[in-house]
PADOKE-154697 format. One line per field, with one value per residue (C-alpha): x negated, y, z; chain; residue in one letter. Coordinates in steps of 0.1 Angstrom, whole numbers, m for minus. Example, Ala and Ser with C-alpha at 12.3 -4.5 7.8 and 13.67 -1.06 7.14 Angstrom:
x <- (m123	m137)
y <- (m45	m11)
z <- (78	71)
mol <- (A	A)
type <- (A	S)
***
This chain:
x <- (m1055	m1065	m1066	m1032	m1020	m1046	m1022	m992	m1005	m1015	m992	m993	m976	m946	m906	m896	m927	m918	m890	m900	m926	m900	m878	m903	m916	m878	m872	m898	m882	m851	m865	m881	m855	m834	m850	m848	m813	m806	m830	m814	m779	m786	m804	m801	m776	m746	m731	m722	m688	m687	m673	m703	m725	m756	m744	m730	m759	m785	m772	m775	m754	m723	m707	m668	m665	m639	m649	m656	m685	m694	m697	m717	m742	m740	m754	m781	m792	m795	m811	m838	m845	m849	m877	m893	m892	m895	m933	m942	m922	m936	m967	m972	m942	m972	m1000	m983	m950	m949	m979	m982	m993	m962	m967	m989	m988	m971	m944	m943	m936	m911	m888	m894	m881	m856	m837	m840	m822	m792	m791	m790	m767	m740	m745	m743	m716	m694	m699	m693	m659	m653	m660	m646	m610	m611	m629	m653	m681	m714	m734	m713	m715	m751	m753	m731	m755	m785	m768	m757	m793	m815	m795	m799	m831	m849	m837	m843	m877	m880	m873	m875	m902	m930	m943	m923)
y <- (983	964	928	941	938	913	890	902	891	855	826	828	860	849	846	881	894	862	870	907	898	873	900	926	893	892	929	930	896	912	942	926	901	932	951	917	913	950	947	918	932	964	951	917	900	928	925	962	980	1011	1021	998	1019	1010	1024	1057	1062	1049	1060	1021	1013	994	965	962	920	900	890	857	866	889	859	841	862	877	840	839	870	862	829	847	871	845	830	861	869	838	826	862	849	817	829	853	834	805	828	851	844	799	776	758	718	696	686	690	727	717	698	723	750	724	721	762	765	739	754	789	779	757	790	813	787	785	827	833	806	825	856	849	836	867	886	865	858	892	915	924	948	933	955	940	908	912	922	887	868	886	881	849	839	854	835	805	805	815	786	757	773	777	745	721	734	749	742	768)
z <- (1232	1202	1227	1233	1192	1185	1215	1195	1161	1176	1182	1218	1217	1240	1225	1223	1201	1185	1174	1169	1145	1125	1121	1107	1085	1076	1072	1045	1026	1025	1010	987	979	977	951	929	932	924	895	878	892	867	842	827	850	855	879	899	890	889	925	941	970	950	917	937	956	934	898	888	857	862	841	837	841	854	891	882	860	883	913	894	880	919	929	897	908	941	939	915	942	968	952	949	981	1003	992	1006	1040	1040	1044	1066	1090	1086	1096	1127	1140	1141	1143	1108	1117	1123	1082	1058	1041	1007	1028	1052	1020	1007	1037	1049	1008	1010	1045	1031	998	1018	1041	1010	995	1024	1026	990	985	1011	993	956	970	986	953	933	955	971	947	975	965	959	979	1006	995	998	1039	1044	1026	1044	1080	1074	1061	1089	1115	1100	1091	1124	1142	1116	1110	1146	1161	1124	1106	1126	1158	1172)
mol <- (A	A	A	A	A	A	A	A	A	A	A	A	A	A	A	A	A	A	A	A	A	A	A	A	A	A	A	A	A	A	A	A	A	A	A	A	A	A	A	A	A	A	A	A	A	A	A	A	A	A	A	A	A	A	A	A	A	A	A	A	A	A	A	A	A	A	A	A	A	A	A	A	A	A	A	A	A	A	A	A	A	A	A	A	A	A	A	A	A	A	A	A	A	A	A	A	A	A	A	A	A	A	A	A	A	A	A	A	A	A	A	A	A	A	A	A	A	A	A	A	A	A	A	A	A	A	A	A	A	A	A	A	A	A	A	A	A	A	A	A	A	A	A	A	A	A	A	A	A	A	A	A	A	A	A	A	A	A	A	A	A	A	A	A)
type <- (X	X	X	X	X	X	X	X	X	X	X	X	X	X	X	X	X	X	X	X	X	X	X	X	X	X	X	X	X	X	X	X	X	X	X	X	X	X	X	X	X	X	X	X	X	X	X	X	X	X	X	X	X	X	X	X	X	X	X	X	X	X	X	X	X	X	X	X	X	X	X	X	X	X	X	X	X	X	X	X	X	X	X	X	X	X	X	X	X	X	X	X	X	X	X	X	X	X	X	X	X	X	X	X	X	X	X	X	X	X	X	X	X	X	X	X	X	X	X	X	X	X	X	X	X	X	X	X	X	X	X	X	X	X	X	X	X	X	X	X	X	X	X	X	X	X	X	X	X	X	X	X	X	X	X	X	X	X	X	X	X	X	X	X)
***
């Protein structure tokens, strides 16, 4: 049993606990990147009105702004929380889901940094114009933005980045 999850944990795992292990690696980003963005959302970025899931469901105060002050602290927020999140990912995507090698760790951190922020760029780019032209709720805003992200990501990191 434990050579069983020990071959799980390696690199030579196979595609599909590949890809299992990248999404649990991703599941906890998000999380994480999550929790940031609602933080900064409620506190010192507002950017929630008041019929938002999260402020229903989680009693977070609200802030009555124009949509266009709401897109854009929407993308400070988010871009805050990305960094938060993605050195975490970085990591531990380095140590069990791709082999690390094809460059040299700081340029490997650079580029894994660099395609996560143009994938969180496009994503949240797509989303503050959907808040900001449609008056979309944030909390929706924020699943396109994760979607849109993941998809991205796996196959740059996949097939650019690591040895996949």
């Amino acid at each position: 049993m434990f050579k069983a999850i020990r071959k799980i944990l390696s690199h030579d795992c196979g595609p599909f606990w590949q890809l299992v292990k990248y999404g649990a690696i991703g599941v906890g980003a998000t999380v994480i990147q999550t929790v940031v963005f609602y933080i900064l959302a409620s506190t010192c970025l507002p950017c929630l009105k008041a019929d938002d899931w999260a402020v229903r469901l989680l009693s977070l105060p609200s802030a009555a702004v124009a949509d266009s002050v709401r897109a854009w602290r929407f993308v400070i927020a988010t871009a805050l929380a990305f960094v938060a999140a993605n050195i975490p990912c970085w990591i531990l995507n380095r140590l069990f889901v791709f082999r690390a090698g094809r460059y040299f760790w700081l340029l490997e951190l650079l580029f894994f940094m660099a395609v996560s922020g143009v994938a969180m760029a496009l994503a949240t780019g797509v989303s503050a114009m959907m808040i900001n032209w449609f008056g979309m709720m944030t909390t929706l805003a924020v699943f396109v933005e994760v979607f849109v992200s993941f998809v991205f990501n796996f196959f740059i990191r996949k097939f650019v980045i690591f040895k996949g």
